[in-house]
C-alpha positions in Angstrom: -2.3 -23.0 -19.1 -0.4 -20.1 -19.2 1.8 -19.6 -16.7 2.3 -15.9 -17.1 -1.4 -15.4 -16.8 -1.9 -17.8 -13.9 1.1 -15.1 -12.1 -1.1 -12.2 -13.4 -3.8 -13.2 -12.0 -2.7 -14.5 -8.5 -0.7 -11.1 -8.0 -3.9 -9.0 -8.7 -6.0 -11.2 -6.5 -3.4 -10.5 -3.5 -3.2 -6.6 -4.3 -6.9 -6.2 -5.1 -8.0 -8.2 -1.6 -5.3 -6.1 0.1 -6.1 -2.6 -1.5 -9.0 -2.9 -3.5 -10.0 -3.2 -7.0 -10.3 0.6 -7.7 -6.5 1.4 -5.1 -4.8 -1.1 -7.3 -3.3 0.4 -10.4 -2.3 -2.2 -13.1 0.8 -0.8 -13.5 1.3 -1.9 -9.8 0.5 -5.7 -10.7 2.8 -5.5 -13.8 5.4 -5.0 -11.6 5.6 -7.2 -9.3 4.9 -9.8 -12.4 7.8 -8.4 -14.0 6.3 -7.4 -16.9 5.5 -4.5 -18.9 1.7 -2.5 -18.7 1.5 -3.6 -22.2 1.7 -7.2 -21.7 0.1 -7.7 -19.4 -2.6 -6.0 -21.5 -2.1 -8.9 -23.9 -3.4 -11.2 -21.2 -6.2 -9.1 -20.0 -7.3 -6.0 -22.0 -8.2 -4.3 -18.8 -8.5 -4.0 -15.3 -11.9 -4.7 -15.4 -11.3 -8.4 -17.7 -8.9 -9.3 -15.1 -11.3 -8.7 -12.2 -13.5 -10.7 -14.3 -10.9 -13.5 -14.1 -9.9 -13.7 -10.9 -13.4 -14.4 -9.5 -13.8 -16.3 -12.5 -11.2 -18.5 -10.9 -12.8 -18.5 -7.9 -15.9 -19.8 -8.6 -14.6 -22.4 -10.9 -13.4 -24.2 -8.2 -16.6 -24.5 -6.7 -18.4 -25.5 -10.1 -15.8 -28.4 -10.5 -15.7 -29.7 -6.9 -19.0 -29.8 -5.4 -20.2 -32.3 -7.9 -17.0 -34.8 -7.5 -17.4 -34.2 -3.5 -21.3 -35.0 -3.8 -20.8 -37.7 -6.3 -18.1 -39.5 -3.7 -19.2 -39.4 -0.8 -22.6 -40.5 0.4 -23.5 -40.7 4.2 -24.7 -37.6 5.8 -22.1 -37.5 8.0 -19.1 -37.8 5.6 -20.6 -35.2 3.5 -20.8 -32.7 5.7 -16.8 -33.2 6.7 -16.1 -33.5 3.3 -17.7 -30.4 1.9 -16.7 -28.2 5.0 -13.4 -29.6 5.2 -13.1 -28.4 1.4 -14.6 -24.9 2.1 -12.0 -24.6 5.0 -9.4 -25.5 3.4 -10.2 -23.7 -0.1 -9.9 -20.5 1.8 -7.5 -21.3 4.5 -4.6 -22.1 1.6 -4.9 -18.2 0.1 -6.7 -16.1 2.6 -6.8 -13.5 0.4 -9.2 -15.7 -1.9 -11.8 -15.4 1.6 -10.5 -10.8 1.8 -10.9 -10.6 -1.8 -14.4 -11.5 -1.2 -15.2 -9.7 1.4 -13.9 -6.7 -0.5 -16.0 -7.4 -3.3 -18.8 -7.3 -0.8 -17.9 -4.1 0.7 -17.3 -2.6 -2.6 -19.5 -3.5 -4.9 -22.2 -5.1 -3.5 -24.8 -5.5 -6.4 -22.2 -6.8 -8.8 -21.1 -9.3 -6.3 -24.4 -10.6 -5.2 -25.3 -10.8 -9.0 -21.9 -12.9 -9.1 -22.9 -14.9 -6.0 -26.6 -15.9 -7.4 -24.6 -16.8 -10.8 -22.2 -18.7 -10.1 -23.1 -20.3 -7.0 -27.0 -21.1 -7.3 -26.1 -24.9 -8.7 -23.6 -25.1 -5.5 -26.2 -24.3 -3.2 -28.8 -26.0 -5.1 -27.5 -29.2 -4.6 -26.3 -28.6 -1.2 -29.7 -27.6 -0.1 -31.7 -30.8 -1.7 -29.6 -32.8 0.2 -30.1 -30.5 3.6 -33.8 -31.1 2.6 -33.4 -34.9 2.3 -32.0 -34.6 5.8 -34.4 -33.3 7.4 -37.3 -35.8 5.9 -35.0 -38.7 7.6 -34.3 -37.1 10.5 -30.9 -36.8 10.6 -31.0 -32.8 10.5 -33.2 -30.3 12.3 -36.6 -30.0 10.8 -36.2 -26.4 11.1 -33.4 -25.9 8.9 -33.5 -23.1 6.2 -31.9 -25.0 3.6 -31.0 -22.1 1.3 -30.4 -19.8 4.3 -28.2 -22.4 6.0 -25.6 -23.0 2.8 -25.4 -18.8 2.6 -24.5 -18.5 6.0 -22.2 -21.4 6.4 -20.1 -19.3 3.0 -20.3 -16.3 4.8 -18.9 -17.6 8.3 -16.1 -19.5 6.8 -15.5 -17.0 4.5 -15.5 -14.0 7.0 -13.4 -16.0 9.9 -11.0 -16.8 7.6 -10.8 -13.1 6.4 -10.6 -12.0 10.2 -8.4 -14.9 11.1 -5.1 -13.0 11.9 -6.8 -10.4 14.1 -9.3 -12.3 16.0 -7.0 -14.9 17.0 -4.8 -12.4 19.2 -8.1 -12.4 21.7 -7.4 -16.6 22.3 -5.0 -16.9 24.8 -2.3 -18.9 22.7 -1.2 -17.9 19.4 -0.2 -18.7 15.7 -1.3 -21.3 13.9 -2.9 -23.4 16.9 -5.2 -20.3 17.5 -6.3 -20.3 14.1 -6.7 -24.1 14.2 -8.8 -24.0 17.3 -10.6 -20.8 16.3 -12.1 -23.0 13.0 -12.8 -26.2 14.8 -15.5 -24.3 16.9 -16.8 -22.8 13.6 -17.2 -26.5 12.2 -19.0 -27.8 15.8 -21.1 -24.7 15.7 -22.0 -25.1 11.9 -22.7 -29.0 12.9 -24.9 -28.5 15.7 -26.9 -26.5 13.9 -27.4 -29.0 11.1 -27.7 -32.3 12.7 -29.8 -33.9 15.5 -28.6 -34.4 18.9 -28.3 -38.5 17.7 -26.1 -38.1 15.0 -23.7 -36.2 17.0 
């Protein structure tokens, strides 16, 4: 892979989650890169292409790791951890992955949502047959949305982590522990909702 590209793109994902797509000049990007307009060009022949690649990136991850995560791990239970843990911690190791997105929502909400039902329909497809599967054995609420459920479990995670910094200050200690305490109530409430009282 290369490298120069991988820097392109992870510069324009910070400054477009930051400023916005349309506030972020290329030349901007270029710079920080420490390239030239021009080759960066070479990389991506516009602004537009290397939008285009840095969602692209985004929602590669998900195509590749739901499958291994669904394939591996097979209790109810342990799924749930392990795909929420991975949603977590997806976002919560580049934040601006979870503000580029809510950008993107903000900003161009059709072309997102068409991204969103593209990319993401086999994700929540699969996550949503097993939500079903659930619920005929019991082990999660009858009344569970399955669809509706796996949308708003991205959206809270992706959102909290988005907001993390500034909501945090309302907790009464700070820093990372706040953050760390803020998203273990996410992951109890996003349980409860799920599973029955016995499997908790």
């Amino acid at each position: 892979m290369d490298s120069s590209a991988v820097q392109i793109r992870t510069v324009a994902a910070r400054r477009f989650a930051q400023h916005g797509f349309d506030a972020t000049p290329l030349q901007a990007i270029a710079d920080e890169v420490g390239m030239s307009k021009p080759s960066l060009l070479y990389h991506y022949p516009s602004k537009e292409a290397l939008r285009r690649a840095v969602l692209d990136d985004l929602f590669e991850h998900w195509r590749r790791m739901l499958p291994q995560l669904l394939q591996h791990v097979t209790s109810g239970e342990a799924r749930f951890e392990a795909l929420s843990e991975e949603l977590i911690r997806f976002f919560r190791s580049d934040p601006n992955r979870a503000r580029l997105l809510v950008r993107e929502f903000m900003d161009r909400p059709e072309e997102i949502r068409r991204e969103v039902a593209g990319n993401l329909h086999t994700w929540i497809a699969l996550v949503s047959e097993y939500i079903r599967k659930g619920k005929h054995t019991g082990e999660l609420h009858a009344d569970v949305d399955a669809e509706s459920y796996v949308l708003h479990v991205i959206v809270l995670v992706v959102s909290t982590i988005a907001a993390l910094p500034i909501v945090v200050g309302a907790l009464s200690e700070g820093g990372r522990t706040a953050q760390d305490r803020h998203m273990r109530e996410l992951v109890r409430l996003v349980r409860t909702g799920l599973f029955t009282a016995t499997e908790r």
